[in-house]
C-alpha positions in Angstrom: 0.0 0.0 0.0 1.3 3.5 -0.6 0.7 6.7 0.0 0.3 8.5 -3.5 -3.6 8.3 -4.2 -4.1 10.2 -0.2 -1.5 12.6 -1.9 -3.0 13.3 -5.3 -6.3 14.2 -3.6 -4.9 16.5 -1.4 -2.9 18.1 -4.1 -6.1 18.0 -6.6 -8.3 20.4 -3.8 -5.2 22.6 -3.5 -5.2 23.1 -7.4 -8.8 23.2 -7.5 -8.4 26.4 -5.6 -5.5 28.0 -6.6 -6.5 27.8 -10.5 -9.4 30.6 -9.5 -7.3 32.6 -7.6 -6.1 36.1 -8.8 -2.1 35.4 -8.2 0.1 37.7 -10.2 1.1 35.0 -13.0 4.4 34.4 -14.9 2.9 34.0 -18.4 -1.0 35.1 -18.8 -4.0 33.2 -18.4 -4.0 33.2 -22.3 -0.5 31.8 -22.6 -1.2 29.5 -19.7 -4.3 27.8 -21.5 -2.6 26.3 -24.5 -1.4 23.8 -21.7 -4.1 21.0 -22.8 -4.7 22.8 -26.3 -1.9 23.6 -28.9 0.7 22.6 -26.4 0.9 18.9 -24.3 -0.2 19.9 -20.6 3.8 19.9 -19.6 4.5 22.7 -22.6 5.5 20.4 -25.7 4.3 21.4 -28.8 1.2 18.8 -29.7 2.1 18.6 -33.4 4.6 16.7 -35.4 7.1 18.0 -37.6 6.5 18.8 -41.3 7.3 15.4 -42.3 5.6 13.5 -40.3 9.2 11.7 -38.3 8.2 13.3 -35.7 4.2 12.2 -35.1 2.0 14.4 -33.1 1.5 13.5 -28.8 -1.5 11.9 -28.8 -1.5 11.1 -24.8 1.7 9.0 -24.2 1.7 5.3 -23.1 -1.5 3.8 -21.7 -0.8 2.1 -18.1 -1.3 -1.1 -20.0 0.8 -0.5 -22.9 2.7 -3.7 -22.1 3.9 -6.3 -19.3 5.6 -5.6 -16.1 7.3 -9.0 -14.0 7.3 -9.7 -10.7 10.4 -7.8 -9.8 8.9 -4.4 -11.7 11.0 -4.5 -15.0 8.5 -3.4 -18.1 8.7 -5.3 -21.3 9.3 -3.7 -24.3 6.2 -2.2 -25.9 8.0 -2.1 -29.2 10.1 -4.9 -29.4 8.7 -6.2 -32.4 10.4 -2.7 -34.1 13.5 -2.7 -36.3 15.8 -0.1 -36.9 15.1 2.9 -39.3 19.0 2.9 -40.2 21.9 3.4 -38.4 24.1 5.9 -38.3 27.6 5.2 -38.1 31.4 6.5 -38.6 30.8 6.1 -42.4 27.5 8.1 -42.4 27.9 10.0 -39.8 28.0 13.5 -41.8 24.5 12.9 -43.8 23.3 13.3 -40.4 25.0 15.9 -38.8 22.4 18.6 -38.1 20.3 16.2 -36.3 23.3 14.9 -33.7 25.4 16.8 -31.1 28.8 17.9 -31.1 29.3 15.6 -28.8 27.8 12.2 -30.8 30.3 13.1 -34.0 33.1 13.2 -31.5 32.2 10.0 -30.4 32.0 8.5 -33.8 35.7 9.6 -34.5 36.5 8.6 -31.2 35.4 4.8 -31.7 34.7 5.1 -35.4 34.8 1.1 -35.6 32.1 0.2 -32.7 30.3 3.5 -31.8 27.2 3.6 -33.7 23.3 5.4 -33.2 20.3 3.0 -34.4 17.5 5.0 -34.8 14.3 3.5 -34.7 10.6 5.1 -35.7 9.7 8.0 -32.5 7.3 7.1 -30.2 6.2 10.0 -28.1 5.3 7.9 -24.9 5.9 10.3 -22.3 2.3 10.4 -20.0 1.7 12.0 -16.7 -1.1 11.7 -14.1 -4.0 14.3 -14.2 -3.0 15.8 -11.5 0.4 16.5 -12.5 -1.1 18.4 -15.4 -3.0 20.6 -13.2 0.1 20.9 -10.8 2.1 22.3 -14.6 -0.9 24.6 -14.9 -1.0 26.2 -11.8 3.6 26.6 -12.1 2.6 28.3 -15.5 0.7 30.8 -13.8 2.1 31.5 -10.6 5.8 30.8 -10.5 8.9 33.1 -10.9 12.2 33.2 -10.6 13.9 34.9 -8.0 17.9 36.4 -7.8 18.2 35.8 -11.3 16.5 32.5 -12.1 18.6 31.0 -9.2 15.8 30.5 -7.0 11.9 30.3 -6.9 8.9 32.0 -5.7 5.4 30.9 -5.7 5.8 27.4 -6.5 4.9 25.5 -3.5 1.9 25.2 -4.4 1.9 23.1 -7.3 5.5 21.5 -6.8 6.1 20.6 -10.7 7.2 21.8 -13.9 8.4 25.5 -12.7 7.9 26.8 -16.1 6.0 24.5 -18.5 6.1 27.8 -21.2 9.8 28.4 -20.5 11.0 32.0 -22.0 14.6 31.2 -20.6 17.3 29.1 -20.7 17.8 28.7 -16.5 13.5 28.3 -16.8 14.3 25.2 -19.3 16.8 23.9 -16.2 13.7 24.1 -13.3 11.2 22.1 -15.4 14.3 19.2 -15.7 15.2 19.5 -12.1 11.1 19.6 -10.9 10.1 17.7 -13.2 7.6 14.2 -12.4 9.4 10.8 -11.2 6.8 8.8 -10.1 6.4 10.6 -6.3 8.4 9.2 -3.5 10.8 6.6 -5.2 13.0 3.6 -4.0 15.2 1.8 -6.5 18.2 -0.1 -6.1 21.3 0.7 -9.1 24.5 0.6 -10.2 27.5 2.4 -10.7 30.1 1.3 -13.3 33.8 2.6 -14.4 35.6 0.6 -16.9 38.9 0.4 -17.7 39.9 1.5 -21.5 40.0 -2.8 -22.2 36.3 -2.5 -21.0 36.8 -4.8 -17.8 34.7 -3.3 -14.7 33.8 -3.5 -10.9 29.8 -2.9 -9.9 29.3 -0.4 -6.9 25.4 -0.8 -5.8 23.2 1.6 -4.5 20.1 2.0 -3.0 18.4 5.2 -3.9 15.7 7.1 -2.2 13.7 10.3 -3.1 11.5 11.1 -1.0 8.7 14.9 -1.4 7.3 16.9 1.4 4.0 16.8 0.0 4.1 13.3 0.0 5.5 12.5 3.8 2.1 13.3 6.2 4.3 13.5 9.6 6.1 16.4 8.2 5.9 19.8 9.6 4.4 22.2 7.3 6.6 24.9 8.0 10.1 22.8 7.4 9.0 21.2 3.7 8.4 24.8 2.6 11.5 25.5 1.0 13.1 21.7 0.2 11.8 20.3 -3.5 12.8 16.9 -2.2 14.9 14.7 0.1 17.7 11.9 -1.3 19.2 9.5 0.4 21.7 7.3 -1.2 23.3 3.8 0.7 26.4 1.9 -0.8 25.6 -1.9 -0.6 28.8 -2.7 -2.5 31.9 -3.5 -2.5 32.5 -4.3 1.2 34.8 -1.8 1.4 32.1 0.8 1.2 29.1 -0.7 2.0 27.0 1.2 4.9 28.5 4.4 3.3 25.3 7.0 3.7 24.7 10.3 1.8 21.7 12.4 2.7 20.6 15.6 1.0 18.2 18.1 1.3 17.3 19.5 -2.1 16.2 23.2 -1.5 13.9 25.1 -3.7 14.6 28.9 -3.0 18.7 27.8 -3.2 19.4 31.8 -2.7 17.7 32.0 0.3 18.8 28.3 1.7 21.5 26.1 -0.2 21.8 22.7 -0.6 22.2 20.6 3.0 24.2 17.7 2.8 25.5 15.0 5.2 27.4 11.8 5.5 27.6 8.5 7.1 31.1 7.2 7.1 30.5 3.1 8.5 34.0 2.3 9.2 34.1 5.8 11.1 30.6 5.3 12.2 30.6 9.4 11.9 27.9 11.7 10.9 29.3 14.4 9.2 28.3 17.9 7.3 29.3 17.5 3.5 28.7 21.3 1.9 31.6 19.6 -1.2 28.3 18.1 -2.0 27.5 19.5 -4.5 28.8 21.7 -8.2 31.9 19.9 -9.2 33.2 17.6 -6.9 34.0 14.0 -7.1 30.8 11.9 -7.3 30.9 9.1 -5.0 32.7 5.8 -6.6 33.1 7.4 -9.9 37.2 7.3 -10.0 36.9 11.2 -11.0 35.0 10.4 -14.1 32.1 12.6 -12.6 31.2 15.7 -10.6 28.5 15.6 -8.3 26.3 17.9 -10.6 26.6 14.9 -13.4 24.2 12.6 -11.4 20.4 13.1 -13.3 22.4 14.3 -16.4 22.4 17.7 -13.9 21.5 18.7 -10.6 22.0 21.5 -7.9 22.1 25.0 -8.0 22.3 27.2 -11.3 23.7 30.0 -9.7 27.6 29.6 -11.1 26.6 29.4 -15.0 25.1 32.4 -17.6 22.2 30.2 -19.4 21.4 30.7 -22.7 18.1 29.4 -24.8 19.1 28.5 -27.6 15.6 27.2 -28.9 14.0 24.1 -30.2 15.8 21.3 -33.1 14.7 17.9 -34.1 18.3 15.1 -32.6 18.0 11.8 -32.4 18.2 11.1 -28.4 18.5 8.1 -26.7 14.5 7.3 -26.2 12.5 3.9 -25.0 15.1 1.9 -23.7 13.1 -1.0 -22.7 15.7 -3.5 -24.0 18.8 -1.9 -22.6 16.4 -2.3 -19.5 15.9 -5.7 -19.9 16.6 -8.4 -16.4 17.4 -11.0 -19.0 20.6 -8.9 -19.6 23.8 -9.8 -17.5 26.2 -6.2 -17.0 28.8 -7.9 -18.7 26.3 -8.0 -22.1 25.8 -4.2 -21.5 29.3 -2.9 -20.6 32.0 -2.7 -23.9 35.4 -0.6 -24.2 35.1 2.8 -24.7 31.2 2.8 -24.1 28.6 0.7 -24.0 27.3 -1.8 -26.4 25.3 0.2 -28.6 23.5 -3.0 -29.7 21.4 -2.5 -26.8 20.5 0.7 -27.3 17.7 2.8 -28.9 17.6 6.6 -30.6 14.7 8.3 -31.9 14.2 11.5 -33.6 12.6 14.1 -31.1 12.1 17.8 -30.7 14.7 19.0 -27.6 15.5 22.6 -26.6 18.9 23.5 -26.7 20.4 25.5 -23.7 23.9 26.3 -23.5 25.5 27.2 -19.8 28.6 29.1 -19.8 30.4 29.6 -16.4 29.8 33.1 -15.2 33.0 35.4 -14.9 34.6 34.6 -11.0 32.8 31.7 -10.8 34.7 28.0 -10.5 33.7 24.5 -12.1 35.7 22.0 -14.2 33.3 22.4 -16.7 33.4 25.6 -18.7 30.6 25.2 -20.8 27.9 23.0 -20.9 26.0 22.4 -24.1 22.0 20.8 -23.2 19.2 19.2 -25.1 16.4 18.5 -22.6 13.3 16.4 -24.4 10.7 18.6 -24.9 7.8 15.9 -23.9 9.1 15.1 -20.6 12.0 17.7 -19.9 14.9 15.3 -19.1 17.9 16.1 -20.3 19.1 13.4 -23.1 22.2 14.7 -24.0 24.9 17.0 -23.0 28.0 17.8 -23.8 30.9 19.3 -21.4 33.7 21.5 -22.3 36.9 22.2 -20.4 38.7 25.5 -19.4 40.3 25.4 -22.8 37.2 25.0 -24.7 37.7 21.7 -25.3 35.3 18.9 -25.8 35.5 16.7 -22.6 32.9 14.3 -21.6 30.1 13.4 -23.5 26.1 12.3 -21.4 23.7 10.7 -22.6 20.3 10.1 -20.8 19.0 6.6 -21.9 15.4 7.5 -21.2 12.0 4.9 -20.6 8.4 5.4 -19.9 7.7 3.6 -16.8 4.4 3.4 -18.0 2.8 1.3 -15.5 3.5 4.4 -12.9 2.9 7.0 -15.6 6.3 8.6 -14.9 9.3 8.9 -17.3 12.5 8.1 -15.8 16.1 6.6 -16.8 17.6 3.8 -17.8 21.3 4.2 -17.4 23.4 7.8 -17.6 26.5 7.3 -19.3 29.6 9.6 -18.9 32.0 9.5 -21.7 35.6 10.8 -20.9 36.9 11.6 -24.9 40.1 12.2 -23.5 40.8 9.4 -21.6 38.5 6.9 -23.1 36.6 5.6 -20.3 33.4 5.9 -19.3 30.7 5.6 -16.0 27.7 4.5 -16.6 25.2 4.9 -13.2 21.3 3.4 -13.1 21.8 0.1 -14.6 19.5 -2.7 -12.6 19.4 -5.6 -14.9 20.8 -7.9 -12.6 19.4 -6.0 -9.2 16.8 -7.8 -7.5 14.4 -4.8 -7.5 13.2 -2.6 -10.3 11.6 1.2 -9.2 9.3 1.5 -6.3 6.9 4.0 -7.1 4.8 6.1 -4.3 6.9 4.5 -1.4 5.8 4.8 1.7 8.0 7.3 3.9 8.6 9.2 7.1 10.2 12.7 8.0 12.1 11.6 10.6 14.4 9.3 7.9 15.8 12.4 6.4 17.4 13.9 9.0 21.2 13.3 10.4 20.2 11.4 13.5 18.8 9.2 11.5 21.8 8.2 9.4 23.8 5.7 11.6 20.4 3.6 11.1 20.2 3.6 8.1 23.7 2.6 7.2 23.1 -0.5 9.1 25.2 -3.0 7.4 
């Protein structure tokens, strides 16, 4: 039994109210009712492109648009599907306006295994009702505050700051509040190979957790926090019991990021403010900042963001199969990235956002170029630049439909290093003995420190 059908009432009579209020709005009542009409209810444009590749959103994935086992993993709606073509080294340039800066590199970096197979678009993404209404209600009341870095007048709709985004740090909010499914458990993976393609697995449980979605917690301290995280190492020995906890703030002006670790071998609780920006994710042998984890997260404040506007790519999109439990790690994981095989592109509309690191400001990354998919705003691709304006590292979201739960999500995020040729690749579950948990059960009292030496219980 969960919690999430207590929740969506309560948040249905709060948006029952606050769409006839008289708030001052970020775009106008006008602007705000082609959410539903000429736009999907989350701000993609309904219609396909001119010729047709790109088919008009006609609802997303039903709840039953396929199996799910006993362990949670979704079968493949569209495995019956073949390949369009594939774009390889060989082709690569007959396809150029339609792929990053970052996917040619890749094609000269591994121009005899790195290939795209693009297969015919599917536009599955599908929300509940009343996340819809929740997008409405952002559209009308929500602003930016210090320069985009914060927000006002969201809490009371908690998703999709700015479904009619007019700039490039609004494009960020809807990615970063965007819908996962409410209060989520899952249990994944974290991999590094070596440049032969041989790997260890670190394994993680994962928690996210919403204020509006916990019913012991005091109104008055989920105000300001868009979530809570919690993330438990289960392996290798050597750091299993290992706990981080954050508290993901909205307004990150007024309150920044809290962060705090479990050390089991110290069996210390202790503050962790390098949480966050560009330092070392946890098990990633420096092949990832901690702002690389969901393609990006954190605070905006250290970049300049530019919108770019909208373009047709092919994105990784409906990975089912690289999803698949009849998979083993060692079938997914290659040299130099991972087996492509497995994998699935589609052609999609994305905005394009680039963030360039504002004057006095300090990251690894320089510039960061961003496609976000316009029908559920995760980010599918991004590409990272060094101080030298050099390509670096390449991401690519492998995104699903968990369409059981009505919430999009990913597969795996992979990490590609250009200059050193390796990679990390974080999410994979194949061989994990859980898939998602969606609308979890949870309590306040989990997310705070105290609570930390319990939870890393080995």
């Amino acid at each position: 039994m969960t919690i999430g059908k207590a929740a969506f009432g309560l948040l249905t009579a709060f948006l029952g109210l606050f769409l006839t209020s008289s708030a001052v709005a970020k775009v106008s009542v006008d602007e705000a009712n082609k959410l539903g009409a000429s736009l999907t209810p989350i701000g993609a444009e309904k219609a396909g492109n001119a010729d047709g590749s790109i088919p008009e959103w006609a609802g997303g994935l039903p709840t039953d648009a396929a199996t799910v086992d006993a362990k949670g993993f979704l079968s493949d709606p569209f495995a019956s599907e073949q390949p369009l073509f594939t774009i390889t080294a060989a082709n690569a340039n007959q396809y150029k306006d339609k792929l990053s800066a970052g996917q040619l590199a890749m094609f000269k970096r591994y121009p005899e295994t790195y290939k795209i197979p693009v297969y015919p678009t599917h536009r599955s993404a599908a929300l509940p009702d009343e996340i819809y209404k929740a997008a409405k209600i952002s559209a009308l009341n929500t602003e930016g505050v210090d320069g985009g870095n914060g927000l006002k007048g969201f809490g009371d709709s908690r998703y999709y700051a700015f479904p009619i985004p007019q700039s490039g740090v609004e494009v960020v909010w809807n990615h970063a509040t965007r819908y996962r499914g409410g209060n989520i458990i899952r249990q994944i993976t974290r991999m590094q190979p070596l440049e032969n393609g041989t790997f260890n697995v670190v394994s993680f449980d994962d928690e996210i957790s919403y204020p509006m979605y916990l019913p012991d917690l005091d109104k008055g301290r989920g105000e300001n926090i868009l979530y809570y995280f919690i993330q438990k190492v289960k392996s290798p020995s050597r750091l299993s019991g290992d706990v981080l906890l954050v508290h993901e703030t909205i307004d990150q002006v007024k309150e920044p990021r809290m962060a705090w670790l479990y050390n089991a071998g110290q069996r210390r609780v202790r503050r962790a403010p390098q949480v966050a920006y560009d330092a070392p994710a946890p098990a990633a042998d420096n092949l990832a900042t901690m702002d690389n984890y969901d393609m990006f997260n954190g605070a905006p404040d250290r970049y300049s963001w530019k919108l770019i506007g909208k373009r047709d790519m092919y994105i990784p999109y409906n990975s089912y199969r690289l999803d698949s439990p009849g998979l083993k790690y060692e079938d997914i994981i290659r040299a130099g990235h991972i087996n492509q095989s497995l994998t699935r592109y589609e052609l999609h509309r994305v905005w394009e956002v680039v963030a360039t690191l504002r004057h006095g400001e300090r990251h690894i990354y320089a510039v960061r170029h961003m496609y976000f998919d316009e029908d559920s705003w995760q980010l599918a691709l991004v590409d990272h630049y060094d101080n030298r304006g050099q390509l670096w590292r390449v991401g690519e979201g492998h995104m699903q439909q968990y369409y059981h739960k009505q919430a999009p999500g990913y597969t795996a995020e992979v990490l590609y290093d250009i200059s050193s040729g390796r990679y990390s690749v974080m999410g994979l579950k194949n061989e994990e003995a859980q898939s998602i948990v969606f609308g979890a059960q949870a309590a306040a009292a989990r997310y705070t420190p105290a609570s930390l030496r319990r939870v890393g219980v080995r």
